[in-house]
N, C-alpha and C positions, 0 to 999 in steps of 0.2 A: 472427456474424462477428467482431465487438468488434475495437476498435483498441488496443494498448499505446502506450507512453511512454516513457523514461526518460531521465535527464541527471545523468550524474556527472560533479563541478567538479574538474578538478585545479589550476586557478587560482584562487587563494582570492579573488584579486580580482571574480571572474564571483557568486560567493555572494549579492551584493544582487540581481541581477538573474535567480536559480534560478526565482522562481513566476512570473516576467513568460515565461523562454524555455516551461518547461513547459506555462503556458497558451496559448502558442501552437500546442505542437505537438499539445495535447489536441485545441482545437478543430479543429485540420487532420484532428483524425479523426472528426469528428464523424459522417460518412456511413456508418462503421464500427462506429457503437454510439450510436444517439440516445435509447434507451431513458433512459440515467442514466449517469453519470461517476464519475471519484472520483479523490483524488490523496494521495500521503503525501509529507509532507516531512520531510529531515531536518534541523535545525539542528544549534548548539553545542550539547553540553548546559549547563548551567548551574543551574537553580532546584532542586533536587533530582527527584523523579519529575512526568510527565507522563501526565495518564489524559485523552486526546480521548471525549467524550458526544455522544450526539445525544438530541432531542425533537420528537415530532412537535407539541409544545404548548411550545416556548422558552417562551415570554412567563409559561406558568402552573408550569410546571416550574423554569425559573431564577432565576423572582422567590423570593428567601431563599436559594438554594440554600448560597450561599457558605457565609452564618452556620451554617447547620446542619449540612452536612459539618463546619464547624472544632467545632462541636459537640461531634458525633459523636465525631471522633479526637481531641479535646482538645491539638490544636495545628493552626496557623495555616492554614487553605485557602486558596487564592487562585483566582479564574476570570475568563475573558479569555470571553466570550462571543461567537460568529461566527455572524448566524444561527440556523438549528439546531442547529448544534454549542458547545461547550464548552470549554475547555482548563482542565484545573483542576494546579494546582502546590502539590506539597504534599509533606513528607520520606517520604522511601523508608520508614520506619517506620512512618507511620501509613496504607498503601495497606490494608490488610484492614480497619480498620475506613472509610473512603471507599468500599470496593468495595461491604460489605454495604449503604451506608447506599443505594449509589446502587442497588443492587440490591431493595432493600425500597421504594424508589420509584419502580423499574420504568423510571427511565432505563436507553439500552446505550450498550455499553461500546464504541468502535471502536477505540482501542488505546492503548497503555502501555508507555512509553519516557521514557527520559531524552533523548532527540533527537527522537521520530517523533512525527508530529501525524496523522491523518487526516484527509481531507475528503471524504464523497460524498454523492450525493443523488440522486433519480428527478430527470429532466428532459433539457435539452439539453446539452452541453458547456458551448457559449457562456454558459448562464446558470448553472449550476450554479459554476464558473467566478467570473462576478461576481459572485454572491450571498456566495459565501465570501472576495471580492479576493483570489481566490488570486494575481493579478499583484505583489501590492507583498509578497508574503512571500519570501522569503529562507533558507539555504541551504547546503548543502555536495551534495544531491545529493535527487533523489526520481526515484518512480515515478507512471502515470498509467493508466485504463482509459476507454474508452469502450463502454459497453455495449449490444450486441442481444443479449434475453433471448432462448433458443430451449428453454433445459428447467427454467426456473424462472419466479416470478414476476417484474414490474418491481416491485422493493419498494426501499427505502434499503439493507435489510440484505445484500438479492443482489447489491448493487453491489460492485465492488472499489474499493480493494484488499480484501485479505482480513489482520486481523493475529491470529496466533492465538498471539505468545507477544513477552517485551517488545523494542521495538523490532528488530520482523521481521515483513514482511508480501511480501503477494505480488499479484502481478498473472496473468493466462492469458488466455490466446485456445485455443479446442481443446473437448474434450470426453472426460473419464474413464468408460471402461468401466468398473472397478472399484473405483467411488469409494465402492460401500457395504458393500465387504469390508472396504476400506483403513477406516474408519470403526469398524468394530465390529472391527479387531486395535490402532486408536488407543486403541478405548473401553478395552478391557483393559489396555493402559496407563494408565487415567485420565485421557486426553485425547479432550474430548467437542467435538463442534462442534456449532455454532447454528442452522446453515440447511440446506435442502437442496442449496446449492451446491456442484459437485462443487472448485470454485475451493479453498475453506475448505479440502477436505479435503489438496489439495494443500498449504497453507497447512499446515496441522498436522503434516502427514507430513515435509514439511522442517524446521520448527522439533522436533521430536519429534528427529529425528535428531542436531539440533545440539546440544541437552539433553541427550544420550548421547553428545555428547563427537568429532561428529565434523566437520569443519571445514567453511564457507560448499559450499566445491567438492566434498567430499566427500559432502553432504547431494543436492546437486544432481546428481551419479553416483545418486544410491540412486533418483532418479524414474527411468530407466532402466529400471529393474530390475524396481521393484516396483508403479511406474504405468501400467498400460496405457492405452491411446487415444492421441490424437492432441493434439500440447497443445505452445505455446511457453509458457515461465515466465518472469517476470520477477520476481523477490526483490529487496526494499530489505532489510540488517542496519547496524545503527549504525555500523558503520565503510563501507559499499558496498554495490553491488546487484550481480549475475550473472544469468544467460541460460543457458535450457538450452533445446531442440527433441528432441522424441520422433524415431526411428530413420526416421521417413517423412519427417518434416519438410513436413506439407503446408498449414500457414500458415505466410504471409507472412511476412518479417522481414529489417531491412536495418539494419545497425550502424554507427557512423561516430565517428572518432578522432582528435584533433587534440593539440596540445600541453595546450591546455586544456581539454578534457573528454572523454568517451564517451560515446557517445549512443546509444540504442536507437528503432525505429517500427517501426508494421507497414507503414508503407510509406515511400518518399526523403520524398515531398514534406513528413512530420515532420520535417525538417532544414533545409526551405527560410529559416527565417528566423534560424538559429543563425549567429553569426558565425565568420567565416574556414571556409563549409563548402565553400566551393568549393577548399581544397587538404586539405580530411579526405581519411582512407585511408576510403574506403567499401566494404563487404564485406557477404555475405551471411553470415550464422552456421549453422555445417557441423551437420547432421545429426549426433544422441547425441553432439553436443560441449557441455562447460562453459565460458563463458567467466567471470571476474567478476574485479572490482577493487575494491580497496580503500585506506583512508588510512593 
């Protein structure tokens, strides 16, 4: 079933307060997907690149990490440790060797931006949630999932969001017919993905597009076309997120608009705690329609 999320700030003032609205409207979907959670957020960028890690062993995996990635790329690593995740900042030029070093010690990778962070993990909303204080993090806009697994494992990695290219990830509710065709015409490309989630593949297939030069809303036309099944999207890109619904549109979904933000749920009561929602423009999002916005 899986609950979505999303909150894009057009008041720059609302930005402290992005992981506090967020984590509210996650957990209001909690009935929607108690398997495991997961949230992206986007900030300012500023420290040069951002690579979000997860371990299922923090404590044995992060102890030294820092020194020996700076090691590694023989300039300065930094990491902010959440948990089981990671934040490590470090210049855009030295990302290949960080990548290999984290890949020869078998940490993954959840995503790679100069704004986007992830956060996900098996469990409940509520605590997935407080384990990472997703409340006091901050903002210009993110995306959120709640997840009931129905064709894959509950794992970390089958959680969303899903990011498969830098700062651009995705969220879904739904289910892809032909997510292992779209898969091996990706692989031909060079673009491989990780899990059996047909979510990813979505993920890949709009980043893939964008790489080829085609714009947020134009990537988001091409699921349409070339993704069958039934499936709401929801896309974070460093500047905004968009909303697409397959031609049936038979999940849930209710969007809502104010001066100060846009707002995405699978269902109203996601917006019961968002201020001023009681004069939002509230609407349902039209079937093989794109919406999306950006800064």
């Amino acid at each position: 079933m899986c609950g979505i999320v999303g909150l894009f700030l057009k008041n720059d003032d609302l930005q402290p307060r992005l992981g506090a609205l967020l984590t509210g409207m996650l957990v209001t979907m909690t009935d929607r997907g108690p398997d495991s959670a997961g949230i992206a957020i986007y900030g300012a960028p500023g420290r040069g690149l951002k690579i979000t890690i997860q371990s299922d062993t923090p404590d044995v995996d992060f102890d030294g990490l820092e020194g020996s990635l700076s090691d590694a790329a023989g300039i300065q690593v930094t990491m902010e440790a959440v948990d089981t995740h990671a934040v490590l900042h470090l210049p855009a030029s030295a990302r290949d060797a960080v990548v290999v070093a984290l890949e020869a010690r078998g940490l993954r990778i959840m995503g790679v931006g100069e704004a986007m962070e992830i956060y996900k993990e098996v469990g409940l909303p509520r605590d997935v949630a407080a384990r990472f204080d997703l409340a006091k993090m901050g903002g210009t806009h993110g995306i959120g999932h709640t997840r009931m697994a129905t064709e894959s494992a509950v794992t970390t990695l089958g959680a969303h969001p899903f990011s498969t290219a830098d700062d651009q990830c995705l969220v879904h509710n739904g289910s892809l017919s032909n997510h292992n065709d779209m898969r091996r015409r990706l692989a031909k490309k060079g673009i491989f993905t990780r899990t059996e989630n047909d979510t990813e593949v979505g993920a890949a297939y709009i980043s893939s597009r964008i790489a080829d030069g085609a714009s947020l809303g134009e990537a988001l036309e091409g699921t349409l076309k070339d993704l069958d099944g039934f499936f709401t999207f929801v896309t974070g890109t460093r500047d905004g997120f968009g909303v697409v619904r397959d031609p049936v549109a038979c999940k849930p979904a209710v969007m809502a608009e104010t001066d100060d933000y846009v707002a995405f749920g699978s269902e109203y009561r996601a917006f019961a705690d968002l201020p001023g929602i009681d004069a939002a423009r509230v609407w349902e999002p039209e079937p093989a329609t794109v919406y999306f916005w950006e800064r």
